[in-house]
C-alpha atoms as one frame of an Amber mdcrd trajectory, in Angstrom:
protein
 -41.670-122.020  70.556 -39.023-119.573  69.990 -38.260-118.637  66.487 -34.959
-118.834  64.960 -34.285-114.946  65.550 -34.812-115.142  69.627 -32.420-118.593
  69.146 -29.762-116.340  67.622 -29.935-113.373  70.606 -30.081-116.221  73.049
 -26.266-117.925  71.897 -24.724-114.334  72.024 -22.403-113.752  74.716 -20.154
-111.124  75.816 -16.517-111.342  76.413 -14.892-112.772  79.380 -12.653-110.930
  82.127  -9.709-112.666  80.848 -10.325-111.533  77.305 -10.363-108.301  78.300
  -8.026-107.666  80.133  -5.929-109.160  77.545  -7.219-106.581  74.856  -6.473
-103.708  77.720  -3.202-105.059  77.979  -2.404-105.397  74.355  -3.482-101.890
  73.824  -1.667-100.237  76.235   1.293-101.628  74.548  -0.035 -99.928  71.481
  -0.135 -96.413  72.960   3.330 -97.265  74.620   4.815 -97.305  71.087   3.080
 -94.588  70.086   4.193 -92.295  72.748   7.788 -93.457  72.639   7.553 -92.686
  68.728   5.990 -89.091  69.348   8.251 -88.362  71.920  11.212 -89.896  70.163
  10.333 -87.561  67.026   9.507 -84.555  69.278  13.353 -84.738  70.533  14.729
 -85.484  67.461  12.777 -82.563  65.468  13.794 -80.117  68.614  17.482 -81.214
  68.790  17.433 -80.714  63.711  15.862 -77.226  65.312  18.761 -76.436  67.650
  20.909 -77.470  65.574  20.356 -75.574  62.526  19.788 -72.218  64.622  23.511
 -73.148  65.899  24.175 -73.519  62.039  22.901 -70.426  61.235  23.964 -68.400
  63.937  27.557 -69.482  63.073  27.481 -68.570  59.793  26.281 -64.919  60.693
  28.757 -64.747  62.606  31.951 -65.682  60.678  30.125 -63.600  57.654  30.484
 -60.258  59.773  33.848 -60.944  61.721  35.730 -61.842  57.932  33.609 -59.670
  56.396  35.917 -57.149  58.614  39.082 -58.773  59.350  39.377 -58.873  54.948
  39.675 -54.721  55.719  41.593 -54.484  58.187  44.468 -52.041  57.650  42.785
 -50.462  54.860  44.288 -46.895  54.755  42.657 -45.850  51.124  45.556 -45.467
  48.574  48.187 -45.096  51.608  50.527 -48.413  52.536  53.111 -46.950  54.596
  51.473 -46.964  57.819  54.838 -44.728  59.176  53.471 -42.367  57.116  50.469
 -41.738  59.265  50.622 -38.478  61.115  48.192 -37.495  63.892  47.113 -34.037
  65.230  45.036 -35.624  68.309  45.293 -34.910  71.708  46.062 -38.714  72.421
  46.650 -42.088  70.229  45.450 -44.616  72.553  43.641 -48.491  72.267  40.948
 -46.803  69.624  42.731 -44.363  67.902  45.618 -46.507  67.188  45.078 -46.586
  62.832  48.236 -47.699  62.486  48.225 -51.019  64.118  45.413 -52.187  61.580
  44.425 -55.544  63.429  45.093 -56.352  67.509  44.645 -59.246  69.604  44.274
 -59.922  73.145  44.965 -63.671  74.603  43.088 -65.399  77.144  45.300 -66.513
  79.782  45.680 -70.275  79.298  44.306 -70.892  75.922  47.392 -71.333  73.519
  47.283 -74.237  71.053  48.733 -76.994  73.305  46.618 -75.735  76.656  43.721
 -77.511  77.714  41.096 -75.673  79.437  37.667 -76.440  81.378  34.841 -73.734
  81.018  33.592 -74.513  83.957  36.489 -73.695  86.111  38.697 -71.342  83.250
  40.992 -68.742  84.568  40.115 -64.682  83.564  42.827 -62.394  82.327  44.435
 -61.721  78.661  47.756 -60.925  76.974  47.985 -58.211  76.748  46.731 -56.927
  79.880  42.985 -56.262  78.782  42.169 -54.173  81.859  44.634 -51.490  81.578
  45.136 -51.716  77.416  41.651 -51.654  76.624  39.473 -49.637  79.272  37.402
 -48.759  76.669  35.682 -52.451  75.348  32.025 -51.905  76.685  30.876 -54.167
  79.337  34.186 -55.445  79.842  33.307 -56.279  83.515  30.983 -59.037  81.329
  33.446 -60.529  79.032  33.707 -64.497  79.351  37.185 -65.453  80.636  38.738
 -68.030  78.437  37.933 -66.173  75.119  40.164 -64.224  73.008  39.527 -60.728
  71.749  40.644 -58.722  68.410  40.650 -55.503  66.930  40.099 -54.146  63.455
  40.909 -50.537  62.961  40.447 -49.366  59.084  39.055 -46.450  57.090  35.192
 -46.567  55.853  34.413 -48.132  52.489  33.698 -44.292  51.435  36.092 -41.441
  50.724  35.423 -38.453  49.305  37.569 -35.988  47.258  39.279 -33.192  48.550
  38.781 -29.793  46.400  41.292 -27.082  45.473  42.737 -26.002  47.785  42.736
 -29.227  49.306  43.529 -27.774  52.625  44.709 -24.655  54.688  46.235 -24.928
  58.581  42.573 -25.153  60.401  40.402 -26.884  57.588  40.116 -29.412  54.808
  38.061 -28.655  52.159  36.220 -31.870  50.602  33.387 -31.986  47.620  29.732
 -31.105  48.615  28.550 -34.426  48.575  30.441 -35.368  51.616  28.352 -32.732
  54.180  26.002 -35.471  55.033  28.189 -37.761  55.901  30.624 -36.591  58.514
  29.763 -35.659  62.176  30.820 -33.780  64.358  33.368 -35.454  66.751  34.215
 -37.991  64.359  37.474 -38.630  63.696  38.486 -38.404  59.860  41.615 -39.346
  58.156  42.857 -37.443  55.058  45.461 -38.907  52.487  47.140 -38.532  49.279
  48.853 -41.725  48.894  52.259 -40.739  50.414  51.106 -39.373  53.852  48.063
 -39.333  56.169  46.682 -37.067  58.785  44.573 -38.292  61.624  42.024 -35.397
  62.921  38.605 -34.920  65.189  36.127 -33.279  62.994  34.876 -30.023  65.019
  32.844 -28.494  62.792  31.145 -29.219  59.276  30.756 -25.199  57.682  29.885
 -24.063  53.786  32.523 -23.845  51.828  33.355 -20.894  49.542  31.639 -22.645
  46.805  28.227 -24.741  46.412  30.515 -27.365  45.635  33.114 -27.130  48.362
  32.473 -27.962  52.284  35.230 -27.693  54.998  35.508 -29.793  57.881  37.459
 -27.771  60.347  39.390 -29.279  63.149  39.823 -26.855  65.648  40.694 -27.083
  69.567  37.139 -26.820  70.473  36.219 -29.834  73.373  32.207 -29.632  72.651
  30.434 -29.921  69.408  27.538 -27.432  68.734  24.780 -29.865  70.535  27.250
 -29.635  74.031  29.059 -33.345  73.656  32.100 -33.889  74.462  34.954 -33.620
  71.883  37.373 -36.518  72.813  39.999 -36.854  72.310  39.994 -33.399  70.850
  42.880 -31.857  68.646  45.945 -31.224  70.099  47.272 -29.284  66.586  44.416
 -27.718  65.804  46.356 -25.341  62.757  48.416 -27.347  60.878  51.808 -26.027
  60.444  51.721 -24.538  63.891  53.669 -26.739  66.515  52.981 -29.980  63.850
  53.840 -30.482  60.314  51.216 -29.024  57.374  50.430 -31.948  54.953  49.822
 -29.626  51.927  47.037 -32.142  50.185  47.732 -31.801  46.392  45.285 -33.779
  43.431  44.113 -37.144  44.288  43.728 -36.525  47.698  40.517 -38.188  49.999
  39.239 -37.972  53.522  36.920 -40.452  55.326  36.185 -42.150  58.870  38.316
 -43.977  60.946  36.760 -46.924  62.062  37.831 -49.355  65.307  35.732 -52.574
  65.721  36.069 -55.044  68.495  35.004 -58.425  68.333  34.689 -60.349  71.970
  32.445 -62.703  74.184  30.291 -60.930  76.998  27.470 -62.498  78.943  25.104
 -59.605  80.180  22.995 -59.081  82.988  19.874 -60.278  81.300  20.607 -63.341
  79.743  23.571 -66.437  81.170  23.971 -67.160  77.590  27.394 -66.314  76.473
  27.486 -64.337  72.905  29.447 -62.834  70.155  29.478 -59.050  70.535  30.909
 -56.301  68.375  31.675 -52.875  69.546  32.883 -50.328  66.534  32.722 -46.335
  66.651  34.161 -43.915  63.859  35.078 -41.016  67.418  37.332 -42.989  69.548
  34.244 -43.542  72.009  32.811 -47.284  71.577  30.187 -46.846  73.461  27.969
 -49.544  73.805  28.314 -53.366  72.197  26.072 -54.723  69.852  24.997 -58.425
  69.844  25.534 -60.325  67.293  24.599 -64.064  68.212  23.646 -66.186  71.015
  25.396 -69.210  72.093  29.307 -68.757  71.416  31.297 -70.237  74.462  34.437
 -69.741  73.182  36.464 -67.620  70.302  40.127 -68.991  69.776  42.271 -66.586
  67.345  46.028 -67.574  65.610  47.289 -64.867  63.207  49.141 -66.014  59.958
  52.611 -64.330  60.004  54.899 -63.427  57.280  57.935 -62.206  57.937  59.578
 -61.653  54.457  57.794 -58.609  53.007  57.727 -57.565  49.308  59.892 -54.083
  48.672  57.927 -52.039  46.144  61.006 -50.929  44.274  59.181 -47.822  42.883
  59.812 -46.320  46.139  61.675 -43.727  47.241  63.311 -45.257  49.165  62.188
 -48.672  49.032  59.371 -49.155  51.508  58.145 -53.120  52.514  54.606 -53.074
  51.326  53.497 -56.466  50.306  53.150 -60.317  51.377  52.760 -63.034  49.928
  51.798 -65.970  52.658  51.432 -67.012  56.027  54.503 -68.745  57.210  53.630
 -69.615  60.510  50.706 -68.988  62.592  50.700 -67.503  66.478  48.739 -66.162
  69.480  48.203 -62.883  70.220  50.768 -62.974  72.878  53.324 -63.933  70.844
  52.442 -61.914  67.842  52.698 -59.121  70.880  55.840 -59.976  72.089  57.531
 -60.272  68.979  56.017 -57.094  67.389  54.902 -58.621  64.711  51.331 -56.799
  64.181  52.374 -55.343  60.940  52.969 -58.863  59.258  49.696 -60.239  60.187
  48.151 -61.547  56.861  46.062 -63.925  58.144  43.346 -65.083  60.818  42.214
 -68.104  61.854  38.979 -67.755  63.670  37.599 -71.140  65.731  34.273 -70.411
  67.181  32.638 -73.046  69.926  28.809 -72.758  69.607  26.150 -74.512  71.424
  22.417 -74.992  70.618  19.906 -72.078  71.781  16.805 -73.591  72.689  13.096
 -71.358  72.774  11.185 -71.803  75.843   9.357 -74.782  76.167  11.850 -76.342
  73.880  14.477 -79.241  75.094  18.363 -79.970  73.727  19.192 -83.267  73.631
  18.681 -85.571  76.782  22.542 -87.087  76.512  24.915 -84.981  78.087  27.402
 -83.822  76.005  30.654 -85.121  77.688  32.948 -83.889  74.507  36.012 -82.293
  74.241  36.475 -79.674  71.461  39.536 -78.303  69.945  39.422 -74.855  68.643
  42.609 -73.719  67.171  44.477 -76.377  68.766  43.082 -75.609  72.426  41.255
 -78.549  73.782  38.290 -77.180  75.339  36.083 -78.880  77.804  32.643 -77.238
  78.032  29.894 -77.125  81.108  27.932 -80.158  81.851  25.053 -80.455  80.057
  22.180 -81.570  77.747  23.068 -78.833  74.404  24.832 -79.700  71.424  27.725
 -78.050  70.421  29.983 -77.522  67.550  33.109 -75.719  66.140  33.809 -73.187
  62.860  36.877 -72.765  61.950  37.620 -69.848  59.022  40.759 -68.634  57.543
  40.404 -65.457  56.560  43.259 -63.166  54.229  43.855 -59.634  54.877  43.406
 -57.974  51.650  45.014 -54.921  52.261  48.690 -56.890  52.601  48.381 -59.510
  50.324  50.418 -59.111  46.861  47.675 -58.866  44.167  47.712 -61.817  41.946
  50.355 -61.629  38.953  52.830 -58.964  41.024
């Protein structure tokens, strides 16, 4: 007789077909869900990820463009841009100090066009091929984008020392042999009058604390580069006028920075580039971020400047506000590059993705407007957005209280 134990093994069964295919069934719906949920996440976390690198890549961006547009113009102590006098060989696109900010328009992109990136027409206004040879990779730059200029003096003068200066050389304190090259070109002021030169040679001075920088008609520096544009008055008071620098005078750099969209051999990614040089010669562009489709400029213009009286006679130094805004053909046209207070940048940015990574599955069938141009971009799965930034030109705005 069986005991109760073998009784209990004996009634045990296993389960059915039908049962299990019902468990197989209701599991698979189970790892369904959690699939969807991973991959759901997985997209979402990738397209926060693009997104904030767009973020951030924006905000680098508008940080170094206003960063330089707030200096534009800046002459040291000097406001009367007449008052600049050069002794080079040539003013052209770079050595143009006093036009302090420049734009070029893309052709079709004022703030009532409409334009498709896919399919956008190349040229500027100005002419960008025969006014500014000297942009690096310029066979690169992305049609539909604007360009602009900044041309300025560095953040850092340095004194000039008794006796200021003779006809071949300006004599500047000690400290300032380290900081001037060769070929650069310098800009010396005292307030009521400036003098554009190419540095040719950095010698002792007289003193321990005096060093002249000499600007003579020599086309090489001492290493064998190329002086250019080179000095076409290389003794001052000799076939141009002397300045005869007095107390409180100052020399430093002349700077020229270009801001414009290139896509480069190496990577079909459109990006922000920035091409500045203190010698006339840009040389290459720099990148500065990833991912910018288009740049739309307006410039704020006021045309009612503020005399300062204490002038002899009166010269228009000061503005107050922007009382309209307009393109960089217009501003052209109307020669209007001197009342330029203002400048609206609108950046279009779209996500950068790492390898391996995804944007978005939804194509991204938007139209943006930057600066009032509605812009329609390529086809696809990224994310985009616009910055917009008003930025003031410092060096023509009336200080507060005046």
């Amino acid at each position: 007789m069986l005991n109760r134990r073998h009784r209990r093994y004996l009634q045990q069964r296993g389960f059915s077909l039908v049962e299990l295919m019902v468990a197989l069934v209701l599991s698979l719906i189970v790892m369904a869900g959690v699939v969807a949920i991973f991959s759901n996440t997985k997209a979402t976390s990738q397209t926060d990820t693009g997104l904030a690198r767009l973020q951030e890549n924006a905000r680098f961006a508008l940080s170094i463009m206003t960063a330089e547009i707030r200096k534009a113009s800046y002459l040291g102590c000097l406001r009367d841009t007449s008052a600049i006098k050069s002794s080079l060989n040539s003013t052209d696109f770079a050595t143009n100090y006093a036009v302090g900010i420049q734009g070029f328009e893309a052709t079709g992109t004022g703030p009532t066009d409409s334009i498709s990136l896919a399919t956008v027409t190349s040229g500027w206004s100005p002419i960008l091929s025969t006014a500014v040879p000297a942009i690096p990779g310029s066979a690169g730059t992305v049609a539909g984008s604007d360009l602009m200029v900044i041309r300025r003096l560095s953040d850092t003068g340095y004194r000039l020392i008794p006796p200021y200066n003779d006809g071949a050389q300006v004599f500047v304190e000690n400290t300032a042999s380290s900081s001037f090259q060769e070929g650069e070109i310098l800009v010396a002021t005292d307030c009521a009058q400036a003098m554009v030169f190419q540095l040719t040679a950095t010698n002792a001075g007289s003193t321990a604390n005096v060093t002249n920088l000499a600007h003579s008609a020599a086309t090489k520096t001492k290493s064998g580069t190329a002086i250019v544009p080179g000095n076409a008055c290389p003794v001052w008071g000799t076939g141009c006028t002397d300045p005869n620098f007095g107390p409180g005078s100052e020399v430093a750099k002349a700077l020229t920075t270009i801001f414009y969209i290139r896509r480069d051999n190496t990577n079909v990614l459109p990006a922000l580039y920035m091409a500045s040089s203190s010698s006339g010669n840009l040389g290459p562009g720099t990148k500065l971020v990833d991912g910018v489709e288009s740049m739309q400029i307006l410039y704020g213009i006021d045309t009612s400047a503020v005399v300062e009286l204490s002038g002899v006679p009166p010269i228009p130094l000061w503005f107050d506000r922007a009382e309209r805004y307009m393109t960089a053909a217009e501003v052209e046209t109307a020669g209007l590059w001197q009342n330029v207070v203002t400048v609206r940048l609108s950046l279009l940015m779209r996500t950068v993705n790492e390898p391996g990574e995804q944007a978005d599955q939804t194509v991204d069938a938007k139209t943006y407007a930057l600066a009032g141009t509605q812009i329609t971009p390529v086809s696809d799965q990224n994310r985009r957005r616009v910055f917009t930034s008003t930025v003031q030109i410092r060096n023509r705005i009336l200080p507060s209280g005046n």
